[in-house]
N, C-alpha and C positions, 0 to 999 in steps of 0.2 A: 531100598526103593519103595519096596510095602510101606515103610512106615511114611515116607514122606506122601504114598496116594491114604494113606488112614489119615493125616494129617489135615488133609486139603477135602474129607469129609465133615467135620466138626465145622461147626457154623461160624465160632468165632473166628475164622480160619478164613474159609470158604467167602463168605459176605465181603471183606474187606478185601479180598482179592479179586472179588470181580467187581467191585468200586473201581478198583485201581484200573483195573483192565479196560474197564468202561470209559474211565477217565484220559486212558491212554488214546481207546484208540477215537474219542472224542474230540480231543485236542490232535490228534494225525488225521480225521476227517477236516476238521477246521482250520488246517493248515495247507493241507493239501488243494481244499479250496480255493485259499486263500492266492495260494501258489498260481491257479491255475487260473486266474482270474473272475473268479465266481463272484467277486464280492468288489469289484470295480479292477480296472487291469493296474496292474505294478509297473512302473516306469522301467525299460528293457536297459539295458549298459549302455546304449546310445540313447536314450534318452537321457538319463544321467549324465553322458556325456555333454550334453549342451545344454546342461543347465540353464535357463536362463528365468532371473527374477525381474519382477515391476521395481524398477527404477523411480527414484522420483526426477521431475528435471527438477534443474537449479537456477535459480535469476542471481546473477551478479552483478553490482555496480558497477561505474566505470574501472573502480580501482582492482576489481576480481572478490571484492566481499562479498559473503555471503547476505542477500539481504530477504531471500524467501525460495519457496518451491512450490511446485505444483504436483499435488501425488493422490495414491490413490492410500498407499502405505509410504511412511514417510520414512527413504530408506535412500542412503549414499555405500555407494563401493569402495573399499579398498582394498589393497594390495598388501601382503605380508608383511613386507617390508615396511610399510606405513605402521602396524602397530609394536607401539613398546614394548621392551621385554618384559617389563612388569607387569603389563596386561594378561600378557599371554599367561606368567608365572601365576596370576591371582584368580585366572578363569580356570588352570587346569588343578589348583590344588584344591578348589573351593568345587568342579563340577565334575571332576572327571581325574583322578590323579592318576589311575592307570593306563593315560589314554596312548601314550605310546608303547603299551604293552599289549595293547587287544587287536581285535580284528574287527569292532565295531560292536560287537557282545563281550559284555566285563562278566564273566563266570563268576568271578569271585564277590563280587558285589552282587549278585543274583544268588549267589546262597546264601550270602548273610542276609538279605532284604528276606529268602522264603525261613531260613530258620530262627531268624531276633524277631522280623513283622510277623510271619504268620503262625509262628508256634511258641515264642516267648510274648509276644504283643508288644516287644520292644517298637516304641514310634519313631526311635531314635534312629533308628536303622538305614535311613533312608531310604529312594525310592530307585537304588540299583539302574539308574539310565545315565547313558555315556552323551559326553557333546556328540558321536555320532547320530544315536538313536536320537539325540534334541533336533540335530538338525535336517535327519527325516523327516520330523516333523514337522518344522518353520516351514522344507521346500512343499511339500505335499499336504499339507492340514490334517486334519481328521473329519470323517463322515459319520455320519448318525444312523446305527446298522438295526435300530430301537435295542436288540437284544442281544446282548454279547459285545456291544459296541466299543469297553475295552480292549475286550481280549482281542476283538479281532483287527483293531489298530495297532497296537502293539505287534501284534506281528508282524502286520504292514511294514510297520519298522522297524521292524529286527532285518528280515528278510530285504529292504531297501540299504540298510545303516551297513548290510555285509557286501550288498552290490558298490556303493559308493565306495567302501575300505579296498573293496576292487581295483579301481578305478584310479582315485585320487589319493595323494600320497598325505602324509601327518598334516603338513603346513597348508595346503590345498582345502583340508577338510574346517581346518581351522578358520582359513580365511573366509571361507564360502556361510560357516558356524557365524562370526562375529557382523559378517553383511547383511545375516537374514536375522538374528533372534530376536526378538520383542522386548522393548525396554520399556519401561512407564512410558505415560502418557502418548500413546498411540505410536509410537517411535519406534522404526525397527532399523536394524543395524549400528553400532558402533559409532561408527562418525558423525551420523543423526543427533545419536545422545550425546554425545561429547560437545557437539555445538550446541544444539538445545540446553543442556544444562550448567556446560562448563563458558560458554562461547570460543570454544576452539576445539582445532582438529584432532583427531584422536592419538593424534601423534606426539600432541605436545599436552598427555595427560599425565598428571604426577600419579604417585603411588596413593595418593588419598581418595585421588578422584579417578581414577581405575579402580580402585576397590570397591568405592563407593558403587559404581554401575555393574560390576562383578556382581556384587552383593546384593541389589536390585532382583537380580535373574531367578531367584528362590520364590518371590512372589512379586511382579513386578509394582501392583497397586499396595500391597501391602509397605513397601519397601520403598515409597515413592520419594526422593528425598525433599520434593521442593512440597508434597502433603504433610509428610511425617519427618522430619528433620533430624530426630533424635531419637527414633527408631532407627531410621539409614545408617545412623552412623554406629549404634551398634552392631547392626548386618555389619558394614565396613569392617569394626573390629573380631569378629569373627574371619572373616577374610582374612584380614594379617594371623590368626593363627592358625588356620590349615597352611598358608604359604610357610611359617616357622615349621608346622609339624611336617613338610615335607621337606624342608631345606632350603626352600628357595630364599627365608631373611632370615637375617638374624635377630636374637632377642632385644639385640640395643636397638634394633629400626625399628622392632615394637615397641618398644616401649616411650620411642621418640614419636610413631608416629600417628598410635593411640592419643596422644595429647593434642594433636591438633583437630580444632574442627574444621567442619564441611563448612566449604564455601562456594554458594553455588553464585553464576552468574548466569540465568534462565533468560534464554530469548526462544521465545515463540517464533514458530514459522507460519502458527493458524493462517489460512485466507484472509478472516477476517482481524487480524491482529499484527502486532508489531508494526514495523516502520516501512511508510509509505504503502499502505493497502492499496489506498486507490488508484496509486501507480500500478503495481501488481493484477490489479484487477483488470487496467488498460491493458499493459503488456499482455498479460492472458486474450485476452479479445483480440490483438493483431494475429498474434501468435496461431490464434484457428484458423484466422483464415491463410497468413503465411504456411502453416503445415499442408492444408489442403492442394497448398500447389508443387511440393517438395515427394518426394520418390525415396525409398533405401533403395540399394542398386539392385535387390530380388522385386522389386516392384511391388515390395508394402508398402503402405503409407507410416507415415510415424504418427507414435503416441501420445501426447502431450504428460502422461501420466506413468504412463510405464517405460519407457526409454531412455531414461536418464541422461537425456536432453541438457545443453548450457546456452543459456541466452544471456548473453554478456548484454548491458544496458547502458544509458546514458548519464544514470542516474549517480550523482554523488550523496552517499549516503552520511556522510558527514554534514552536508548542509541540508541534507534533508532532513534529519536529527533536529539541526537548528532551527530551522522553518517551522518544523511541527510545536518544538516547544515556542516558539512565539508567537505562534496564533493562538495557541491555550493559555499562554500569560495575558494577553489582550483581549480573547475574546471571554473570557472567566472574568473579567472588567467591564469591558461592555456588555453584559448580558445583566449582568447586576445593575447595570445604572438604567438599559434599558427597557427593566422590568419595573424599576423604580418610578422613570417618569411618566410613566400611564396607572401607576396605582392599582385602587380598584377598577376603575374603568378601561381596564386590560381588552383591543377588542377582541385578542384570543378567549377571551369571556364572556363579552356582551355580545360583539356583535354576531347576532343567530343566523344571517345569512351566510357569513365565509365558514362557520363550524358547519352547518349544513353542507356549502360546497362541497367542503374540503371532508365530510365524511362519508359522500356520495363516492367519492373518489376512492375509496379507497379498496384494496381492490376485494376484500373480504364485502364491502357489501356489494359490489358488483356481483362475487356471484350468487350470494343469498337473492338478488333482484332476478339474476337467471335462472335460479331455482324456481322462481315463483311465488316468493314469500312478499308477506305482505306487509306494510310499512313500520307496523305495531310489531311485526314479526321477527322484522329484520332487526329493531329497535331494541329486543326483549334478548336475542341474543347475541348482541353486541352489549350487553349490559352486566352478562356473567361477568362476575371476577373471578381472578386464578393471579396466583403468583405471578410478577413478571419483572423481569429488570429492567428499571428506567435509569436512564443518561440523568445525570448531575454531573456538575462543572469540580463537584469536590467530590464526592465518590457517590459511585453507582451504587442504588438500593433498591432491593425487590419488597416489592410490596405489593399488596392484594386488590387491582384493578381492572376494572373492565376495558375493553377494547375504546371504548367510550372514554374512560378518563385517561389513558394513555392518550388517545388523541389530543386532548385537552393541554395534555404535556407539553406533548410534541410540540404543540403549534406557536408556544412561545419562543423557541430558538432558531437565534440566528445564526447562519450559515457563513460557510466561508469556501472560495476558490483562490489559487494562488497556483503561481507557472513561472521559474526563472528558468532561461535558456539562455545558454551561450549565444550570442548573437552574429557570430562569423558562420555556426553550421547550424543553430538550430536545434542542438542537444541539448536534451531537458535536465536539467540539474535538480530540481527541486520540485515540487509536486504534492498539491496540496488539491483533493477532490472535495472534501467537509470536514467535516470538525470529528468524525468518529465513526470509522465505515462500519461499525457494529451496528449501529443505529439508523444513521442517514446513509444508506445505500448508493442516493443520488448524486454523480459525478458533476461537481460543478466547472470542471476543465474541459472536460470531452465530451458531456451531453446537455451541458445548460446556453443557453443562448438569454442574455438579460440587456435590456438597455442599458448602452454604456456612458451617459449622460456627455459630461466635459469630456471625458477622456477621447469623443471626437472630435474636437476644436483644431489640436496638430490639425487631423486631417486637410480639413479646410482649409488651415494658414496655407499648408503645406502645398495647396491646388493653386491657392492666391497667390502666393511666389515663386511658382512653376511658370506660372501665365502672364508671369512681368509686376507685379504690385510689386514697389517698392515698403522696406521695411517699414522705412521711417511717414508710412502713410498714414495718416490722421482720418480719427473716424469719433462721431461724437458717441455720446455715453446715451444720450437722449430716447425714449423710446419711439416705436415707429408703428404705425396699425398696417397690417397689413391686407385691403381692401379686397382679394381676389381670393384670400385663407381665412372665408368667414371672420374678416373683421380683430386676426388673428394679432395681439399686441406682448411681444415678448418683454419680459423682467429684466432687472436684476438685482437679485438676493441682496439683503441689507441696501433698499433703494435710500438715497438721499437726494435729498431736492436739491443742495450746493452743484447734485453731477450735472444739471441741463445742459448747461452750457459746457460743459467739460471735456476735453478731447484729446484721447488716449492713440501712440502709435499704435502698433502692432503686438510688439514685446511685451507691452507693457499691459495692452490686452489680453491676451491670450496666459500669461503670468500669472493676469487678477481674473480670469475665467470670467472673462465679462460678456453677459449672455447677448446683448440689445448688440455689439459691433461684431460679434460672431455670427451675425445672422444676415446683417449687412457684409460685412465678408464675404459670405455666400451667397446675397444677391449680389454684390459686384463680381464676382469670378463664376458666376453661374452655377446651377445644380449641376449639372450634365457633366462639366468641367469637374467635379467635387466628385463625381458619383465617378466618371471614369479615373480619377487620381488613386480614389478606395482599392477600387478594382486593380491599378498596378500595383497594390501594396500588399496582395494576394487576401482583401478582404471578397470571397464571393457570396456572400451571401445579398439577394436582391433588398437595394436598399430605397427607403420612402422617398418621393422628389417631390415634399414640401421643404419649406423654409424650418421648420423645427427640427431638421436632418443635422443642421448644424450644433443643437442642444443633444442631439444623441438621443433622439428618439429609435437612433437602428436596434435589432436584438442582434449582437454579435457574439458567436463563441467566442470563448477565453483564448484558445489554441490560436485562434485567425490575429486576434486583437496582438498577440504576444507577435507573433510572426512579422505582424505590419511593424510595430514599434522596435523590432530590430531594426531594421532598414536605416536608422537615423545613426547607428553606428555600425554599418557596417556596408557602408559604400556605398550607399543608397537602394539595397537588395534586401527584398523582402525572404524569411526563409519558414521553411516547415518546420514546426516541432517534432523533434522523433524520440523514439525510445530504444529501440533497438538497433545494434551494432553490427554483432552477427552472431550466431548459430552454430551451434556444434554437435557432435554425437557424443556418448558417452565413452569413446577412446579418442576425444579431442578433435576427429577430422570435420574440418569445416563444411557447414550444409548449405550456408547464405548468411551472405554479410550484405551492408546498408551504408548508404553514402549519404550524408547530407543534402537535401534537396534547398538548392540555394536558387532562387529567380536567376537565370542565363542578362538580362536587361534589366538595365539601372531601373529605378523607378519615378527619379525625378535627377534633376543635378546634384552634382556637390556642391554649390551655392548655395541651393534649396537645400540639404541637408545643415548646411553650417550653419544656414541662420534659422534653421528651427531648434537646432539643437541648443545654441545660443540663447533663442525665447525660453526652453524649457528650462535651461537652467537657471535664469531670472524667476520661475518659476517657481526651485528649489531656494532660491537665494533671498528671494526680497517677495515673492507670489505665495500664493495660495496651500504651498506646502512648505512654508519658511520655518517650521516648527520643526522640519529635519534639522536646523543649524540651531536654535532658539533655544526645544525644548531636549531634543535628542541628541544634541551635539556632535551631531554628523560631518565629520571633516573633509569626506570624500568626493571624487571629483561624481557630482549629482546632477542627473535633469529629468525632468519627473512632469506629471499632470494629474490634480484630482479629479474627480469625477462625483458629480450628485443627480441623480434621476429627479423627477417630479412627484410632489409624495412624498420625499425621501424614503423612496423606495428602496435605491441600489445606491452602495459607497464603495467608489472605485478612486483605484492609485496605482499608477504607470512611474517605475524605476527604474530609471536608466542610469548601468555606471558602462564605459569602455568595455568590460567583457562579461557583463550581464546585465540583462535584460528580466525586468518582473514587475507580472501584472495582478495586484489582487482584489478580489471582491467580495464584501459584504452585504448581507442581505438576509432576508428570510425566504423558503422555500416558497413559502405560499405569496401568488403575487399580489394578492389585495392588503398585506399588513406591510406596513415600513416603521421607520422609527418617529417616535414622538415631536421631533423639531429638528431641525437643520443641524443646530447644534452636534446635536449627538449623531446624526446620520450621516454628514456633509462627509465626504470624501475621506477629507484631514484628519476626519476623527476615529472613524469605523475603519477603513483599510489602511489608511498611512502606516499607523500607527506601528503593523505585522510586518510591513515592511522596515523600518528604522530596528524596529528589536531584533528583527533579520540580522540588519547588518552591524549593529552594534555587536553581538556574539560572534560574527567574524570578520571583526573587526578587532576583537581581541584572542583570536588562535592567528598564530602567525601562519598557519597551512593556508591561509585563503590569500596572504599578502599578494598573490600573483592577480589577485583582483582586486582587493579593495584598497591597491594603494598606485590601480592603472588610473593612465590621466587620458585625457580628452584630448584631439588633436589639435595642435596650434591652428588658428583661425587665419587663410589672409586674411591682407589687409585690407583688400577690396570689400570683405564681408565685414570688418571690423568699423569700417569709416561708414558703412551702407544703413548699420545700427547706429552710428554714432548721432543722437539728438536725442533731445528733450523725449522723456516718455510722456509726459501730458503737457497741452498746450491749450487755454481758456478761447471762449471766441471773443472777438474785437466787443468793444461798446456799445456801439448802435445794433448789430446779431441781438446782444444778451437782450436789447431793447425792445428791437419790434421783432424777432424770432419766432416764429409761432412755437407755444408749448407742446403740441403733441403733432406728431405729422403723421399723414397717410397717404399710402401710396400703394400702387400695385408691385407686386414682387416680378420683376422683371425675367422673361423667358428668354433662354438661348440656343 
């Protein structure tokens, strides 16, 4: 005993033992702490108990595809049973191989990491942490303590990693492990990455591509496979031999399966990316205010972000797919020819009034103006440049611009809206808000209201034949001043003087969009009569009661326009576009579901419906959109209307097949630029166009035959003989003779 108190005298002795001592009871103050809640409180066994993570929700097509989410962490649950065994086998040889041997602390990998890391310097060692300990961490994070801030997170989750081994049994920890851990690119949980990078659920992942995201887990940016491709896949083959070194493969399935590469199939769920944003971005907008009026049954409100939410939609993502690519095939065409036929005298260039407008507007000088800066001021610093990415039709390229010359960008492209809906309920099939919601923000379905030129002319017929006009009624081509609307004398495009005398029925008007009898139309059947027809066709927006109402001078949303132009096949009942279905929670039980909102009352007859349907498709067949048979070879049963503003400002085109209805528009944002000549601008050329590539692409997957090969409903006869006569008819001899060239007259009130 002597010798061992002479011992513990001598310095060399002595020092190193009250290290130790110091260290000990250092680390059991820091613990006890820790214990005791001194350093933020520890989650109790009931807390742990009711775990519960931020969910993301899901949007679903109609067909249950995944087509985006809303989250805060972009994170899907599942259940054990959903993953592979080879999942499991490759996450516990590669993270944790003694995980069903511990208690949530692996002893034995805690003295290899303190005596290969910290006394040999072996690196190799690893870093001694179990999937429990990982997944202490995923639920609870880590806090910034300034000093000690490992050590004393680490504890945190030791002392949590033992309460959960508590608690929850191997498979329980597992599954709770693969629904929270962090995968590249901001992705958490399992099923996330699986879709995100494989496009499937985690269930139908092969042994390459489970490895592959296993192997990710060591460093997720590091390890990224859609950054580093050929770095991932050697993590991956690391993976196949920890699962050999523990048994779980064999040497021939390495050796087979080291040979193949990674093949990913990356879909983005970003807000601003992948298919149909600007749908996504509507649906999210009902969706607030929808939650606002919904309850869980504790009387919380629900999350849109954290609750792992399923909003089943209307949308088919398959023709949404096709929609998208053919407006970027057309409108990658018309931007090109666009830019071409104004040259240099582009007035996104010259003219210094609408760049002024249009950079007042924006809303960066807005608030340098509320700041109080001053014109030179606000000018100076709208003029830095800094890197930035600009929109191209062939690839996006950052380059070093001021907010000035990006404006300058901008202001040469044209936009685009498009909307097909079933036309029996109103469910929106397809959905087109611009050309690229990363860039152009601005909804052209749900927040634009533009004149919609021709594409109002139906209307009119449609009031004219409500009110008794017969089809076969004769209206000349001639123009007419109208004496009480400032002298007011309407066109028509490509005039010829052969038309004076010339005289077009109905059909055959409304076909060739002929503006001067569309206008007389509507002074024979009255505003009043026109304006309340609109209005059954569920257009409410207040519309103008001059004579130019008939050219389309109204600004109507797209949504209204799509709703009214069902009506013509679908019983004469105007209906709502919707998007949403119904609603769920994240164990499926239903929170609110959505019915078609269909007009209860016809909107006109069924005569009136057959013979306009009739004119439209003279329209498509022999009118103004005849280059769907001509140029596009469109076989199907078609009736259609184009549309051209004044200016050729706005190019619209109304497609009607039996069970879809679409309406699209071209144009540019800013309302003082249009296109260079009718040509380019006029209806037929600017929107038709998105429509025919539309349906030529499903026209050739047979998944859509249930549409594009419906027909039109047989016509009576009574509607058939009512059309039957000559579409134009000259006037007599002595008319052409003493006729007066131009007439005027007052636009008659009713």
């Amino acid at each position: 005993m002597n010798w061992i108190l002479s011992l513990l005298k001598k310095k060399w002795v002595k020092w190193p033992m009250l290290v130790c001592a110091a260290v000990i009871v250092f680390f059991t103050i820091i613990y006890i702490s820790i214990f005791l809640g001194l350093f933020g409180k520890l989650p109790t066994e009931a807390d742990l108990s009711s775990i519960r993570q931020a969910e993301a929700t899901q949007v679903l097509d109609k067909d249950g595809k995944l087509i985006g989410k809303y989250y805060i962490y972009d994170r899907q649950p599942l259940t054990f049973k959903d993953f592979p065994k080879h999942l499991i086998d490759a996450l516990i040889a590669t993270e944790d191989a003694r995980f069903y041997g511990h208690d949530g602390i692996d002893n034995v990998s805690l003295l290899r990491v303190f005596f290969k890391s910290i006394i040999l310097r072996d690196k190799s060692a690893g870093g001694g942490s179990t999937i429990t300990l990982q997944l202490a961490k995923n639920l609870f994070g880590r806090k910034d303590y300034a000093v000690f801030s490992m050590l004393i997170n680490k504890i945190k989750e030791s002392i949590i990693a033992k309460r959960i081994e508590a608690i929850y049994s191997k498979e329980e920890i597992l599954t709770m492990y693969l629904n929270t851990v962090p995968f590249p690119d901001n992705t958490y949980g399992i099923e996330s990455a699986s879709r995100k990078f494989f496009d499937k659920p985690a269930s139908g992942l092969t042994h390459s591509e489970a490895s592959t995201l296993v192997g990710a887990l060591k460093a997720t940016s590091y390890y990224n496979p859609r950054l580093y491709l050929e770095r991932s896949q050697s993590r991956r083959n690391v993976v196949f031999q920890q699962m050999l070194k523990y048994g779980y493969i064999s040497q021939d399935s390495v050796d087979l399966l080291t040979k193949q590469n990674i093949v990913l199939n990356y879909k983005s769920f970003n807000h601003d990316a992948g298919l149909a944003p600007y749908f996504r971005a509507e649906v999210k907008k009902e969706l607030a205010t929808i939650l606002d009026t919904l309850k869980k049954e504790n009387g919380d409100p629900y999350d849109l972000y954290r609750d792992g939410l399923v909003v089943h939609t209307t949308l088919d993502s398959s023709m949404q797919a096709l929609a998208e690519t053919a407006m970027k095939e057309h409108l990658t065409s018309l931007q090109s020819v666009h830019e071409k036929s104004y040259g240099k005298s582009a007035p996104w260039l010259t003219n210094k009034s609408i760049f002024q407008a249009a950079l007042r507007n924006l809303p960066v000088y807005k608030t340098y103006k509320k700041e109080g800066l001053t014109e030179a001021q606000i000018i100076d610093s709208l003029s830095v440049k800094r890197h930035t990415e600009l929109f191209t039709w062939k690839d996006n390229t950052v380059q070093n611009v001021s907010t000035i010359d990006s404006l300058k960008h901008y202001l040469k492209f044209l936009n685009t809206g498009m909307l097909s809906v079933e036309p029996q309920t109103g469910a929106i099939r397809a959905y087109l808000g611009g050309i690229d919601f990363r860039f152009f923000k601005y909804d052209h379905v749900s927040q634009s209201e533009r004149q919609v030129g021709s594409t109002f002319k139906p209307f009119v017929y449609t009031a004219a034949i409500e009110n008794g006009m017969k089809p076969c009624t004769y209206f000349s081509l001639s123009e007419v001043t109208y004496t009480d609307f400032d002298n007011w004398t309407p066109t028509n495009s490509g005039k010829d003087e052969d038309t004076e005398h010339l005289n077009y029925n109905l059909e055959m008007a409304l076909s060739h969009s002929v503006n001067t009898i569309a206008v007389k139309v509507l002074n024979k059947v009255g505003i009043e009569n026109v304006v309340e027809q609109v209005k059954k066709m569920g257009i409410s927006k207040r519309l103008p009661e001059e004579p130019s109402l008939a050219l389309g001078v109204a600004e109507i949303n797209l949504k209204e326009l799509t709703g009214a132009y069902a009506s013509y096949v679908n019983d004469s009942k105007n209906v709502k576009p919707y998007t949403i279905t119904k609603i769920e929670d994240k164990e499926g039980n239903l929170i609110a579901s959505f019915k078609p909102e269909i007009s209860k009352e016809k909107a006109y007859s069924d005569y009136t419906r057959q013979v306009l349907l009739k004119m439209m498709q003279s329209t498509v067949n022999t009118g103004t959109a005849s280059r769907l048979r001509t140029l596009y070879q469109l076989k199907n049963d078609i009736a259609g209307k184009t549309g051209t503003t004044q200016n050729n400002k706005d190019g619209w085109f109304v497609g009607i097949t039996p069970k879809l209805v679409t309406v699209t528009w071209v144009g540019n944002d800013n309302h003082g630029l249009g296109f260079k000549s009718t040509g380019i601008g006029q209806g037929a050329n600017s929107a038709l166009p998105i429509f025919a590539k539309f349906y030529q692409k499903m026209n050739a997957d047979a998944h859509f035959n249930s549409i594009t090969k419906s027909r039109f409903e047989t016509l009576p006869q009574e509607v058939l003989d009512d059309l039957d006569c000559s579409p134009e008819k000259r006037d007599g001899f002595f008319k052409r003779i003493f006729g007066k060239k131009k007439k005027k007259k007052a636009f008659k009130k009713h």
